[in-house]
Biopython code that builds the backbone (N, CA, C, O; Angstrom):
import numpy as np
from Bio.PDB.StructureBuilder import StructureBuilder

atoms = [
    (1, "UNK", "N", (-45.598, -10.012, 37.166)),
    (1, "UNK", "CA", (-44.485, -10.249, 38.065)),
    (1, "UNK", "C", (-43.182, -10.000, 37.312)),
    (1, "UNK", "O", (-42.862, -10.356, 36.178)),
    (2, "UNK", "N", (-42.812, -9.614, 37.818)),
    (2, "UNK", "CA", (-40.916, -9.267, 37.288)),
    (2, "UNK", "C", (-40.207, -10.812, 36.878)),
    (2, "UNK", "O", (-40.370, -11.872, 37.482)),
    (3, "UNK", "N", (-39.544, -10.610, 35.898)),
    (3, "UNK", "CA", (-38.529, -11.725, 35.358)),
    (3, "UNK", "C", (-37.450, -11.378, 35.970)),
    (3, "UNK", "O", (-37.215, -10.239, 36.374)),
    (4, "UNK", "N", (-36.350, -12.841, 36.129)),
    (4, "UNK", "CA", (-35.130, -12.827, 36.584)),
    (4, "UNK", "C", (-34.720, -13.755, 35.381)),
    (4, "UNK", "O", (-35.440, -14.337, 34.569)),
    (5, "UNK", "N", (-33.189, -13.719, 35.519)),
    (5, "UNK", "CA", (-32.516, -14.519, 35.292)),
    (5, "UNK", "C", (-31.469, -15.084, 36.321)),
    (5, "UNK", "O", (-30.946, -14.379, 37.184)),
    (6, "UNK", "N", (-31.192, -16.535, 36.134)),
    (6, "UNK", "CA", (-30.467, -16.950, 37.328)),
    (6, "UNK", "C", (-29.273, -17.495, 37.107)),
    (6, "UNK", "O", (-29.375, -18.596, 37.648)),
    (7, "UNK", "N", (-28.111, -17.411, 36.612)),
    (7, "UNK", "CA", (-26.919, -17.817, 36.220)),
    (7, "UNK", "C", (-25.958, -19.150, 37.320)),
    (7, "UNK", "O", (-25.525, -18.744, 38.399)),
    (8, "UNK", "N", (-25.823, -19.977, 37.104)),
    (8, "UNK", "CA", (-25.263, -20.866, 38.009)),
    (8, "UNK", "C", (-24.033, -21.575, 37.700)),
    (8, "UNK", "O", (-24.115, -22.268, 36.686)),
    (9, "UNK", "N", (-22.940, -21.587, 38.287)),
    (9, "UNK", "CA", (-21.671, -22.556, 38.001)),
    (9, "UNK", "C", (-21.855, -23.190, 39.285)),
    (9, "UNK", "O", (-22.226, -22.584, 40.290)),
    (10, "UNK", "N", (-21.444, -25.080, 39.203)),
    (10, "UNK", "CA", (-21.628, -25.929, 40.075)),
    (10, "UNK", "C", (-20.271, -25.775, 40.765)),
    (10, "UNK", "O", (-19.485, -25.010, 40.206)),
    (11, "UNK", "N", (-19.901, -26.326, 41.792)),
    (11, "UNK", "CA", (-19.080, -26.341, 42.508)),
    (11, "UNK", "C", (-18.075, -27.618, 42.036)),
    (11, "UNK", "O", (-18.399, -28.614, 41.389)),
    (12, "UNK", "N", (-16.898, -27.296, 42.516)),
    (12, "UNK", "CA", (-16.080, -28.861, 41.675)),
    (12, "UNK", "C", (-16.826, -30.075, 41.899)),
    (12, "UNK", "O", (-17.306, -30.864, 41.085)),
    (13, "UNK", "N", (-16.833, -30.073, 43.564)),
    (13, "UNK", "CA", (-17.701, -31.414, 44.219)),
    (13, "UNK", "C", (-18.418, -31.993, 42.922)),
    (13, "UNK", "O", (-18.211, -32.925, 42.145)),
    (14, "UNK", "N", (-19.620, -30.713, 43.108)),
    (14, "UNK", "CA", (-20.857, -31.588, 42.138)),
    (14, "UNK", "C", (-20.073, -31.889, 40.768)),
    (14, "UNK", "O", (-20.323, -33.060, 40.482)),
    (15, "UNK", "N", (-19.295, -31.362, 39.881)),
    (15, "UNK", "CA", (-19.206, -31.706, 39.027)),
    (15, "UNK", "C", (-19.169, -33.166, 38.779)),
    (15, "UNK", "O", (-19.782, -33.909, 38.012)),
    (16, "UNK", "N", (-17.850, -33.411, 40.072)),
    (16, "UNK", "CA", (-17.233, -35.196, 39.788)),
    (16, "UNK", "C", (-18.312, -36.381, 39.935)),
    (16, "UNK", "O", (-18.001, -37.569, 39.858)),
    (17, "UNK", "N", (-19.537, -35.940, 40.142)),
    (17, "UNK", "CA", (-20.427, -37.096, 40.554)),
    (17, "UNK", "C", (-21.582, -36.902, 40.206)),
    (17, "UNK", "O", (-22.522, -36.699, 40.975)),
    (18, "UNK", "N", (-21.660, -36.971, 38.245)),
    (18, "UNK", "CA", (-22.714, -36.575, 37.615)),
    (18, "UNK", "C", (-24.173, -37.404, 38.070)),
    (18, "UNK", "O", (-25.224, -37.046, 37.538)),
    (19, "UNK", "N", (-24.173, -38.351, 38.922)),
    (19, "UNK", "CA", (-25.109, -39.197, 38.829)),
    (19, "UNK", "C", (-25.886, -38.556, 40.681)),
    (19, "UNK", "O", (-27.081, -38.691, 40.942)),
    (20, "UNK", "N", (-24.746, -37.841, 41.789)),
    (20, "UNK", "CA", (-25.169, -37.416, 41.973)),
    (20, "UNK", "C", (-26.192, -35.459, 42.288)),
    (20, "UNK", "O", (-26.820, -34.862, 43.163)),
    (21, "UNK", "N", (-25.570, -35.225, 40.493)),
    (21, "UNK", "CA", (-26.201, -34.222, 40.196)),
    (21, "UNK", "C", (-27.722, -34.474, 40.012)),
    (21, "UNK", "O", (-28.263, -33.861, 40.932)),
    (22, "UNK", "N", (-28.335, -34.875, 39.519)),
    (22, "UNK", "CA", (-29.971, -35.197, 39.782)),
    (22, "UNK", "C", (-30.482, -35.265, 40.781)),
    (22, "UNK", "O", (-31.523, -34.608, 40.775)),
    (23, "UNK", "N", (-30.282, -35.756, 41.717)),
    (23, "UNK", "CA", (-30.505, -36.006, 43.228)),
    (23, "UNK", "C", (-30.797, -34.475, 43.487)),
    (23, "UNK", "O", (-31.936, -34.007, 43.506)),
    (24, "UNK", "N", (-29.411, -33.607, 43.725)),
    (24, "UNK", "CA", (-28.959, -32.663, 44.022)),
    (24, "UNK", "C", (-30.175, -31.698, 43.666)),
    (24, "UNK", "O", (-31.051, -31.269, 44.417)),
    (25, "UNK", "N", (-29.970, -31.471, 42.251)),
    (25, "UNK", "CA", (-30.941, -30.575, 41.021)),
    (25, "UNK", "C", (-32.311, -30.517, 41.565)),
    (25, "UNK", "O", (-32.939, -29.465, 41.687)),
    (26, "UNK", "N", (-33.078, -32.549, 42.126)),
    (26, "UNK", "CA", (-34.557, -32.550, 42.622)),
    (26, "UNK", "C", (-34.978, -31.718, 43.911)),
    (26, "UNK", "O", (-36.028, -31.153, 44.220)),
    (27, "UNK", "N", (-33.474, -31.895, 44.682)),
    (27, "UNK", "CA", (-33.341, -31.209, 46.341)),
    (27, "UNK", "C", (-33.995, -29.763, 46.040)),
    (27, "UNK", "O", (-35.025, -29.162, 46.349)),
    (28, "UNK", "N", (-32.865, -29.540, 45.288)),
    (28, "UNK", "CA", (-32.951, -27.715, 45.024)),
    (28, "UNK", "C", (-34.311, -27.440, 44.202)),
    (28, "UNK", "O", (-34.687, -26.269, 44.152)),
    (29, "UNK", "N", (-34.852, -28.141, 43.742)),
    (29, "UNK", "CA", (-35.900, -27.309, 43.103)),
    (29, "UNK", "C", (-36.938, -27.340, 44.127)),
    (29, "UNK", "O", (-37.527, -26.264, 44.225)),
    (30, "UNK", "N", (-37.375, -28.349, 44.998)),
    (30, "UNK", "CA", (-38.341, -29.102, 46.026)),
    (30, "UNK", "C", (-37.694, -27.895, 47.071)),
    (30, "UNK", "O", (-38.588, -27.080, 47.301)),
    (31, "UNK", "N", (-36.759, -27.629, 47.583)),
    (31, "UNK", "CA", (-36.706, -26.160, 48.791)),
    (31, "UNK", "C", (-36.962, -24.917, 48.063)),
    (31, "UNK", "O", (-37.217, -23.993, 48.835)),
    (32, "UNK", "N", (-36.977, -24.584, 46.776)),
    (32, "UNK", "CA", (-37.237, -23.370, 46.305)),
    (32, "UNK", "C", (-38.918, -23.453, 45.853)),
    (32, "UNK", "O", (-39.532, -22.453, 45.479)),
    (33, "UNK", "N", (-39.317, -24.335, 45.923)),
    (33, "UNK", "CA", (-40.708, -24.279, 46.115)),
    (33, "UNK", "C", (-41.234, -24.228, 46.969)),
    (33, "UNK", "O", (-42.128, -23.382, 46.946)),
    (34, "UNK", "N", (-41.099, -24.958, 48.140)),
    (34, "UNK", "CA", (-41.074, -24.512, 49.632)),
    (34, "UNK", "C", (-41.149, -23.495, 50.088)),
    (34, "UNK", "O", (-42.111, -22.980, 50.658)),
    (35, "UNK", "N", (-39.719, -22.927, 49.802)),
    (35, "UNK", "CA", (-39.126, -21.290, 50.385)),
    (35, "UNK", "C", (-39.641, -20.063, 49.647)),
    (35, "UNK", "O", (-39.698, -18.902, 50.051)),
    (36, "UNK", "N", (-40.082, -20.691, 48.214)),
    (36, "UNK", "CA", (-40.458, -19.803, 47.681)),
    (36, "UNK", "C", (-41.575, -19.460, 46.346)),
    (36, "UNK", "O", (-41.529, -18.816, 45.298)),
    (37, "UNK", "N", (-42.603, -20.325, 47.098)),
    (37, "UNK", "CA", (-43.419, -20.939, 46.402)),
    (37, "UNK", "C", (-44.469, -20.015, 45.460)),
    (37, "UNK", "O", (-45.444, -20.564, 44.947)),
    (38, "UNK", "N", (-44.162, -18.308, 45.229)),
    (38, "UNK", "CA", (-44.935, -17.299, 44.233)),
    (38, "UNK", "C", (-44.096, -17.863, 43.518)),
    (38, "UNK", "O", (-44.705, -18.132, 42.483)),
    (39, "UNK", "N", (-42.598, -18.367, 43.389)),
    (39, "UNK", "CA", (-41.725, -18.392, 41.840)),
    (39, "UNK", "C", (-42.227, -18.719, 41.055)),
    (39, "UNK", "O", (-43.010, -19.631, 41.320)),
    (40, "UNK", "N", (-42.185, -18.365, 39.906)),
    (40, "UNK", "CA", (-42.730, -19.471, 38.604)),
    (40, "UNK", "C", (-41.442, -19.582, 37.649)),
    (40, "UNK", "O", (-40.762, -18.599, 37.355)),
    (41, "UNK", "N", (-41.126, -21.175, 37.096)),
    (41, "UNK", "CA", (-40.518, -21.138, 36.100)),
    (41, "UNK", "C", (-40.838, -21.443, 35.072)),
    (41, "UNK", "O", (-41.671, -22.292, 34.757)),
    (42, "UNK", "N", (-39.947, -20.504, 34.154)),
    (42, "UNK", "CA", (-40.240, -20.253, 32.958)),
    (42, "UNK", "C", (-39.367, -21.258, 31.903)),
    (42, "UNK", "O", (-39.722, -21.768, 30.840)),
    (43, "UNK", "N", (-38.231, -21.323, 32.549)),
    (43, "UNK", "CA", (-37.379, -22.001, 31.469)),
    (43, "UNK", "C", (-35.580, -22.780, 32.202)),
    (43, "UNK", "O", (-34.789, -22.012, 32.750)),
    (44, "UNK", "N", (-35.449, -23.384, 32.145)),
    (44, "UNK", "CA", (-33.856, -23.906, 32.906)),
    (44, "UNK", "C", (-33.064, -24.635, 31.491)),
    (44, "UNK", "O", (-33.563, -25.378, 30.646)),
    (45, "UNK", "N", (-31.965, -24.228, 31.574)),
    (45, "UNK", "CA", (-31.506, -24.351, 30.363)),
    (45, "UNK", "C", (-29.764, -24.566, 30.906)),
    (45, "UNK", "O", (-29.246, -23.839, 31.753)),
    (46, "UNK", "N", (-28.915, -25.943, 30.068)),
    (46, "UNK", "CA", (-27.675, -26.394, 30.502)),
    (46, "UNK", "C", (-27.000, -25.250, 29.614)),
    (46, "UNK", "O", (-27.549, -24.566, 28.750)),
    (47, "UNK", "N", (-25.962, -25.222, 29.949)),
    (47, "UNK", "CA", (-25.106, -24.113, 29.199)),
    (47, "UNK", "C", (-23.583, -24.718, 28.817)),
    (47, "UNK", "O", (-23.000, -25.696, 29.286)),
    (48, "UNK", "N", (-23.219, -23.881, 27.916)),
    (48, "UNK", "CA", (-21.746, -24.150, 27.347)),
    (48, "UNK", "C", (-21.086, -22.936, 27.552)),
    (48, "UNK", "O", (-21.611, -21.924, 27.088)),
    (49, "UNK", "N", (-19.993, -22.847, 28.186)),
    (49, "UNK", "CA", (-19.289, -21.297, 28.581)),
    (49, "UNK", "C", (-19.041, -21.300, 30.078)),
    (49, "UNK", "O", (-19.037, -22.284, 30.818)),
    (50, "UNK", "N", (-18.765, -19.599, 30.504)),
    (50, "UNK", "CA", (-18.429, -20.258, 32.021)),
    (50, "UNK", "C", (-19.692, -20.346, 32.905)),
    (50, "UNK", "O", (-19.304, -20.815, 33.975)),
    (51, "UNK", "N", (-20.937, -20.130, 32.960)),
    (51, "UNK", "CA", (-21.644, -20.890, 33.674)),
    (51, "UNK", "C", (-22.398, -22.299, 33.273)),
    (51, "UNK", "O", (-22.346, -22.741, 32.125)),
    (52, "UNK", "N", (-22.983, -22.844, 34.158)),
    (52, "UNK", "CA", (-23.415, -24.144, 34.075)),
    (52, "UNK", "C", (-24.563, -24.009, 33.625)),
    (52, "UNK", "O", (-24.669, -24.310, 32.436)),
    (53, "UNK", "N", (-25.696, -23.582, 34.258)),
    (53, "UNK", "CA", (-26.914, -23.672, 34.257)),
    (53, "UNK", "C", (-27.484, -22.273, 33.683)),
    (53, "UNK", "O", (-26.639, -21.391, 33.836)),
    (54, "UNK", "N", (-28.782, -21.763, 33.009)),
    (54, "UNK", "CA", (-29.703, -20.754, 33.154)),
    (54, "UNK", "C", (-30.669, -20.955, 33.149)),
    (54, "UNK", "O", (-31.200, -21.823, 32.456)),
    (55, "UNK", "N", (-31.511, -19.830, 34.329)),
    (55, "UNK", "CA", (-32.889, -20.094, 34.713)),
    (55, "UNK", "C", (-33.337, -19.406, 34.159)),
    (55, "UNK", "O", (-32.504, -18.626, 33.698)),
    (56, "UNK", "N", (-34.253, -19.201, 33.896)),
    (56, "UNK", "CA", (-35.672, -18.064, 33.640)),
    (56, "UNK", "C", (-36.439, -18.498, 34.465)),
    (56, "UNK", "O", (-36.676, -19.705, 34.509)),
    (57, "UNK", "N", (-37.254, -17.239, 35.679)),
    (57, "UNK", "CA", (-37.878, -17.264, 36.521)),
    (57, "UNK", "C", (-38.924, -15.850, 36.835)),
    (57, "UNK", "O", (-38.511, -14.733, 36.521)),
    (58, "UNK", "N", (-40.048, -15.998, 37.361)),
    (58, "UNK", "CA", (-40.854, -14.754, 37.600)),
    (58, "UNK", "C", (-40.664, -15.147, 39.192)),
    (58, "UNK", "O", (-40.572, -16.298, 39.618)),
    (59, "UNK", "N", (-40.624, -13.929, 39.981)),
    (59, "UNK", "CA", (-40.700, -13.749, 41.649)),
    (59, "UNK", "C", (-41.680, -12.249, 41.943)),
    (59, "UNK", "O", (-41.792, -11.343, 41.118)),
    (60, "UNK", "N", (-42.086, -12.264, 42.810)),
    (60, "UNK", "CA", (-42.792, -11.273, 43.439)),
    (60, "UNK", "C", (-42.033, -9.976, 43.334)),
    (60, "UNK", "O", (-42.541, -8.989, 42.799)),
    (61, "UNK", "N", (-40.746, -9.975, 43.874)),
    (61, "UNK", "CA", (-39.677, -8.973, 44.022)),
    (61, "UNK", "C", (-38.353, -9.243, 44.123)),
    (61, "UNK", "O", (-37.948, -10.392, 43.947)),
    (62, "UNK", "N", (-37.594, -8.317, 44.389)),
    (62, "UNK", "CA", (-36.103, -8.962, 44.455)),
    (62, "UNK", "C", (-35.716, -9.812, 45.766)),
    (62, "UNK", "O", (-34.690, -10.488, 45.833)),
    (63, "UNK", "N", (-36.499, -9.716, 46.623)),
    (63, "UNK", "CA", (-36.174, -10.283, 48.108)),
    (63, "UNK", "C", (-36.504, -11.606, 47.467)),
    (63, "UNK", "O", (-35.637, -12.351, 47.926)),
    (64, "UNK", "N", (-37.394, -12.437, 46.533)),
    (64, "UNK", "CA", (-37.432, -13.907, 46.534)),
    (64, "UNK", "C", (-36.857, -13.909, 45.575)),
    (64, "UNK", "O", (-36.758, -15.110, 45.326)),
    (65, "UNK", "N", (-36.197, -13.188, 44.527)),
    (65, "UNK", "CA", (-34.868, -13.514, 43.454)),
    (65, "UNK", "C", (-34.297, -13.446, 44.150)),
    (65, "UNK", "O", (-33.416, -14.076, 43.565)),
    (66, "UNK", "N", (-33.510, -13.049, 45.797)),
    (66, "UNK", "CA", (-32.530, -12.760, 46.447)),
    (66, "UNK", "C", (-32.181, -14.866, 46.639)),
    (66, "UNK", "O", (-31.372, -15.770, 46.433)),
    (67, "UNK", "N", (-33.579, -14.509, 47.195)),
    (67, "UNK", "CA", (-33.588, -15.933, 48.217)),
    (67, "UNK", "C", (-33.447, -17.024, 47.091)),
    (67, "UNK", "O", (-32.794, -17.965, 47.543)),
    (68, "UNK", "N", (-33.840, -17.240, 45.743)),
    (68, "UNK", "CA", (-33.143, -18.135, 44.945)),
    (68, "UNK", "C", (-32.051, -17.878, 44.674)),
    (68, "UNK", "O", (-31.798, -18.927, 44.082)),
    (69, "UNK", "N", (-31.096, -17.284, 44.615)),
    (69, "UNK", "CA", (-29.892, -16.784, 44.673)),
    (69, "UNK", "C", (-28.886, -17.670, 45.833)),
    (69, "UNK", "O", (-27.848, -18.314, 45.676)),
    (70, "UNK", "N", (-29.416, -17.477, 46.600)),
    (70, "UNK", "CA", (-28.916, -18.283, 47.955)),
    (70, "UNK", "C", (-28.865, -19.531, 48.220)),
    (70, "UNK", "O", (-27.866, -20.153, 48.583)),
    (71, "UNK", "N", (-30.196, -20.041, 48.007)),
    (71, "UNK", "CA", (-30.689, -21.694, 47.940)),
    (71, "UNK", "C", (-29.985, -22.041, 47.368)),
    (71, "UNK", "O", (-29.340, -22.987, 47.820)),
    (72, "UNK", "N", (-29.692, -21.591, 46.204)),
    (72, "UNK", "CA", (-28.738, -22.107, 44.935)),
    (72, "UNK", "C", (-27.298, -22.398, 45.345)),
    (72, "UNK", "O", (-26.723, -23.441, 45.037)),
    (73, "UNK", "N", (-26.684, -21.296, 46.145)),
    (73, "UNK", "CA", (-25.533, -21.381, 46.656)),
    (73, "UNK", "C", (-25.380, -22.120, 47.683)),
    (73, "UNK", "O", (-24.340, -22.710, 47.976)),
    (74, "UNK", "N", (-26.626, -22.135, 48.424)),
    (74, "UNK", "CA", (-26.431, -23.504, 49.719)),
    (74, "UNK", "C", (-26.266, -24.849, 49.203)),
    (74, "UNK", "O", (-25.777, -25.810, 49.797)),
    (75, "UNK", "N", (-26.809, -24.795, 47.828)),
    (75, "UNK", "CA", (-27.416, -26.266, 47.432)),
    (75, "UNK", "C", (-25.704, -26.286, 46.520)),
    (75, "UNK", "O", (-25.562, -26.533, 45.322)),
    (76, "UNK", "N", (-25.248, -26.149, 46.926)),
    (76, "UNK", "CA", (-23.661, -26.496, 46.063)),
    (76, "UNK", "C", (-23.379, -25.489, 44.829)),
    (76, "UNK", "O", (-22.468, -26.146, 44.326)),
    (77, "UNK", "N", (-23.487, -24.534, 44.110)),
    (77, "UNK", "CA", (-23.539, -24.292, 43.447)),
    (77, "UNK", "C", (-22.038, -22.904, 43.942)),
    (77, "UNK", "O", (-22.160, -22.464, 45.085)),
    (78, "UNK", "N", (-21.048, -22.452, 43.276)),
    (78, "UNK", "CA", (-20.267, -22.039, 43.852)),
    (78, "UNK", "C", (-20.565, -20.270, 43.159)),
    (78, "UNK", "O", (-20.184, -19.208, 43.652)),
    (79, "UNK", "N", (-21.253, -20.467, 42.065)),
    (79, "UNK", "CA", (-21.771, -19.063, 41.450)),
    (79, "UNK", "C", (-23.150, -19.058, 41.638)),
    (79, "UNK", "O", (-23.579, -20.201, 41.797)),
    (80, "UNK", "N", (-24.165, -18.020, 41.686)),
    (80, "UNK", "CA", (-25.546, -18.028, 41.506)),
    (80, "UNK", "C", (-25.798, -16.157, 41.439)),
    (80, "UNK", "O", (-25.758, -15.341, 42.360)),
    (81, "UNK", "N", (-25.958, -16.034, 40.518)),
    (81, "UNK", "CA", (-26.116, -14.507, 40.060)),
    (81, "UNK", "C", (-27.549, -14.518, 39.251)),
    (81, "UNK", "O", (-27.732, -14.978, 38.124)),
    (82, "UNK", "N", (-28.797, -13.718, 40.357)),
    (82, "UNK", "CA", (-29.781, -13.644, 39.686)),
    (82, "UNK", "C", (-29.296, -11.824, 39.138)),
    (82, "UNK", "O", (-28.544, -10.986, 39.635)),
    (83, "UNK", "N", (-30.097, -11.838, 38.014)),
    (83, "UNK", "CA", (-30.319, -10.782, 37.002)),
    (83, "UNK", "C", (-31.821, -10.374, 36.808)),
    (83, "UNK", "O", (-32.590, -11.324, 36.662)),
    (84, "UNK", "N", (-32.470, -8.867, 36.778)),
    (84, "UNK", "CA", (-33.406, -8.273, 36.504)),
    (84, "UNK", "C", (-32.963, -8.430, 35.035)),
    (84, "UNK", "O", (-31.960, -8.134, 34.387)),
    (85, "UNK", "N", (-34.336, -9.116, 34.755)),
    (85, "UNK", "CA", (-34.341, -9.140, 33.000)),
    (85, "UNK", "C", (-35.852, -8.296, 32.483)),
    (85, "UNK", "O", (-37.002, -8.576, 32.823)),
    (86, "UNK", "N", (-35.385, -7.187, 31.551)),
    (86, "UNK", "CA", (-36.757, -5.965, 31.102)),
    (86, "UNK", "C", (-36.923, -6.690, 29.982)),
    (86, "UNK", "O", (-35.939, -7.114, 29.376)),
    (87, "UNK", "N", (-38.459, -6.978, 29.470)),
    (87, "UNK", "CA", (-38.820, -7.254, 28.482)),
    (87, "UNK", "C", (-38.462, -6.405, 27.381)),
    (87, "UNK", "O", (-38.023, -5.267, 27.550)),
    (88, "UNK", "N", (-38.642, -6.937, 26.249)),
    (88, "UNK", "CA", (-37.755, -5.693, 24.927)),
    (88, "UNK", "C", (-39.018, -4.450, 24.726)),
    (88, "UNK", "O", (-38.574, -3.341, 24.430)),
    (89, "UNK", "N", (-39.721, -4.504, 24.791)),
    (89, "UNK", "CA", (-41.030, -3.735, 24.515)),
    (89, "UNK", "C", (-40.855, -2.893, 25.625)),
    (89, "UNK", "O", (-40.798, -1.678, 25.435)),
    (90, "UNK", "N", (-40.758, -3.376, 26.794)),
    (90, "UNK", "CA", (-40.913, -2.395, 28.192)),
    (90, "UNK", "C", (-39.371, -1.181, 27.753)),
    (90, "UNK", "O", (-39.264, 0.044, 27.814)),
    (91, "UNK", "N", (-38.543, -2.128, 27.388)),
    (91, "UNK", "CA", (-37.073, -1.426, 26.999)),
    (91, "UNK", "C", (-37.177, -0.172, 26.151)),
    (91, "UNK", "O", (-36.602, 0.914, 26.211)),
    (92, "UNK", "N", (-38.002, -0.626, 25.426)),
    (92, "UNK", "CA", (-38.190, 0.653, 24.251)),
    (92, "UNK", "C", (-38.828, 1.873, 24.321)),
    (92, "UNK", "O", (-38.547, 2.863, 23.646)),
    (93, "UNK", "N", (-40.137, 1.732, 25.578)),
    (93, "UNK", "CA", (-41.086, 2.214, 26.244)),
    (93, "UNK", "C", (-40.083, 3.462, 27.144)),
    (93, "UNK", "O", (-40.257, 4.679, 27.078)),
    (94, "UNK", "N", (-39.174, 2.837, 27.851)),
    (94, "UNK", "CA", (-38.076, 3.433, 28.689)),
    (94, "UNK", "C", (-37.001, 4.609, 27.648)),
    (94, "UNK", "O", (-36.810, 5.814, 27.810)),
    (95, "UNK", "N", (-36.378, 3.518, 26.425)),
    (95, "UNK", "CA", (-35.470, 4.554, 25.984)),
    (95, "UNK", "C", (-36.774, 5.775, 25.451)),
    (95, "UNK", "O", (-36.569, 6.907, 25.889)),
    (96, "UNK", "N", (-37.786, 5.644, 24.748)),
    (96, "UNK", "CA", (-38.705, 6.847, 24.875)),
    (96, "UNK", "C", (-39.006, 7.686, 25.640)),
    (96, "UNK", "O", (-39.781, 8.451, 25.066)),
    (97, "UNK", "N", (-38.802, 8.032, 26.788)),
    (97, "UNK", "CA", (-39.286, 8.268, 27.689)),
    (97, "UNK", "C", (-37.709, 9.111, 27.959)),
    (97, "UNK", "O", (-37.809, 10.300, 28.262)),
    (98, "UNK", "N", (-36.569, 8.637, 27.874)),
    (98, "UNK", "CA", (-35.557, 9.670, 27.816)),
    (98, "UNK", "C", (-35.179, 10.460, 26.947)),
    (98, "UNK", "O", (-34.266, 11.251, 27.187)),
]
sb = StructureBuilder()
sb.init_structure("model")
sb.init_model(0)
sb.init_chain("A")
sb.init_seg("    ")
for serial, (resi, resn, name, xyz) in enumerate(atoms, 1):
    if name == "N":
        sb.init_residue(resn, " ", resi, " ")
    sb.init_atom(name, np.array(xyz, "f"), 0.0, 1.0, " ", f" {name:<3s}", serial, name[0])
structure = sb.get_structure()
């Protein structure tokens, strides 16, 4: 299955009410399993810089990286930029090949 990456900045709201960021975080993961239950994650990680959050995620195709993309943004999040991420090996395979 294809890797994504999922980039997220929270919205001011969520920021001011760290206690109800957890709540929030359980919502969103519980509808993206729901909505999109081939995902697999790989890794979620807090960040320092301008986004908040990074995911590592496998999806079927880009239509269910689309749709975490979205959830994310429904669920408060004011950025959500998934990314096609190529393994380094597949990368090298490619620049060969040109």
């Amino acid at each position: 299955m294809p890797t994504y990456i999922l980039a997220t900045k929270l919205s001011s709201e969520l920021t001011k009410n760290p206690a109800l960021r957890e709540d929030i975080g359980k919502e969103w993961k519980a509808k993206i399993k729901s909505k999109c239950p081939k995902v697999k994650w790989l890794a979620h990680y807090a960040l320092l810089g301008p986004y908040d959050f990074l995911d590592i995620y496998e999806a079927p195709n880009e239509e269910e990286a689309a749709k975490v993309s979205m959830i994310t943004l429904a669920s408060g999040a004011s950025v959500a930029e998934s990314w096609t991420a190529i393994p380094y090996k597949r990368f090298l395979d490619i620049v060969k090949e040109i």
